[in-house]
N, C-alpha and C positions, 0 to 999 in steps of 0.2 A: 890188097889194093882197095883205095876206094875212090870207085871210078877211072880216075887214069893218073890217082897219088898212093903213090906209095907209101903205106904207112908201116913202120915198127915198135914195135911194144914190149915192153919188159912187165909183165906181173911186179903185185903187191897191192898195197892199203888202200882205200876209197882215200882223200875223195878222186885221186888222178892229179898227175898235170899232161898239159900240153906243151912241147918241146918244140919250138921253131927256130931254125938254123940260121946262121947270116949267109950271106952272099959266096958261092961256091962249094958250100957245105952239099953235106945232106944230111938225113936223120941218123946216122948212126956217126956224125960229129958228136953225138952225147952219150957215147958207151963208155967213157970213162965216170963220167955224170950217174949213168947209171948201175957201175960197179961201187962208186960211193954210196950210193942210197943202198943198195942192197936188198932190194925188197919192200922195204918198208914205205913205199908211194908209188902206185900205179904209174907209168911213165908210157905216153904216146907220142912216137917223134914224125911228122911225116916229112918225106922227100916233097919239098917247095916246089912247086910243076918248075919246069923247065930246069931241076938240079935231080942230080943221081939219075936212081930209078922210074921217075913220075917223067911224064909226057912232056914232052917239049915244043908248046905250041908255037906258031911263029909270031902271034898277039897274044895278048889278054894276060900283059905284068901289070895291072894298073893292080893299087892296094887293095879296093874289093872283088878282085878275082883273087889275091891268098885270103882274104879274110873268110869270101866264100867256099875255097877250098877248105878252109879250116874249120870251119862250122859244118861242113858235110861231116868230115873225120870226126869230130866230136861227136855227132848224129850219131854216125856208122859206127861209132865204138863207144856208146853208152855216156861217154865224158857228159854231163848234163853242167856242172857248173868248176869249172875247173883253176884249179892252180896254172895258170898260163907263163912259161918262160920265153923269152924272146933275144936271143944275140942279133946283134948288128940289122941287119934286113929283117931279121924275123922278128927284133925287138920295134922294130918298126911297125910292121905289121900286127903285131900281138897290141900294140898301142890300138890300133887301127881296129880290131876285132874287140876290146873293151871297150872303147867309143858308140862301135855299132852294136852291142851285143852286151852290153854292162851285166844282164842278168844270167849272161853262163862264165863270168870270170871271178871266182871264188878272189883272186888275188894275184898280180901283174908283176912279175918278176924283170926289169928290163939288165940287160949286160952290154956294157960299148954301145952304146945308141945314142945319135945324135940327134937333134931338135929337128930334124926334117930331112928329106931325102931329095936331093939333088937329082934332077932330070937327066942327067947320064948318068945314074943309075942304074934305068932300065936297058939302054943298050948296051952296058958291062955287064949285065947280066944273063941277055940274051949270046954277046958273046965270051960265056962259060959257059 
């Protein structure tokens, strides 16, 4: 845990990436992901607050509270500039943390993501 996000990790190579899940997921949506790589790149997925295992606050979806989430995990698990993946919501967000954070994203992997996030949104999210 870091802090009140869940995070999972699979061993392998420097430099890392960061794994962030779309909407309903959580971090171990990328264990098939990480049966493919097989080692060979460090792989850190967290649970998106308010999905899976991570804390469920009743506020605080806006984009720089994952962003902020996300830079703690990186903090708390050495990631310093990372290979960053992002599906759906998390390729959202992973946008959103290279924006603010240009100097810890090695390179921005996005999957299914659309040009913006629609304002319900956040209440589809809160209710999963």
């Amino acid at each position: 845990m870091v802090g009140a996000i869940r995070v999972w990790e699979w061993p392998g190579d420097p430099p890392g990436a960061l794994l962030m899940h779309g909407i309903g997921n959580y971090g171990r949506y990328w264990d098939f992901f990480a049966d493919a790589i097989g080692g060979r790149l460090r792989l850190v997925a967290p649970d998106a607050r308010g999905h899976g295992e991570s804390a469920k606050p009743s506020d605080g979806y806006a984009p720089q509270d994952f962003v902020g989430d996300a830079v703690a995990v990186m903090d708390a698990t050495g990631l310093e500039r990372a290979i960053v993946v992002g599906h759906s919501m998390g390729g959202f967000h992973a946008t959103a943390l290279a924006l603010a954070h240009p100097g810890r994203v090695r390179a921005l992997v996005l999957v299914d993501v659309g040009p913006r996030v629609e304002l319900a949104g956040g209440s589809r999210a809160r209710r999963l």
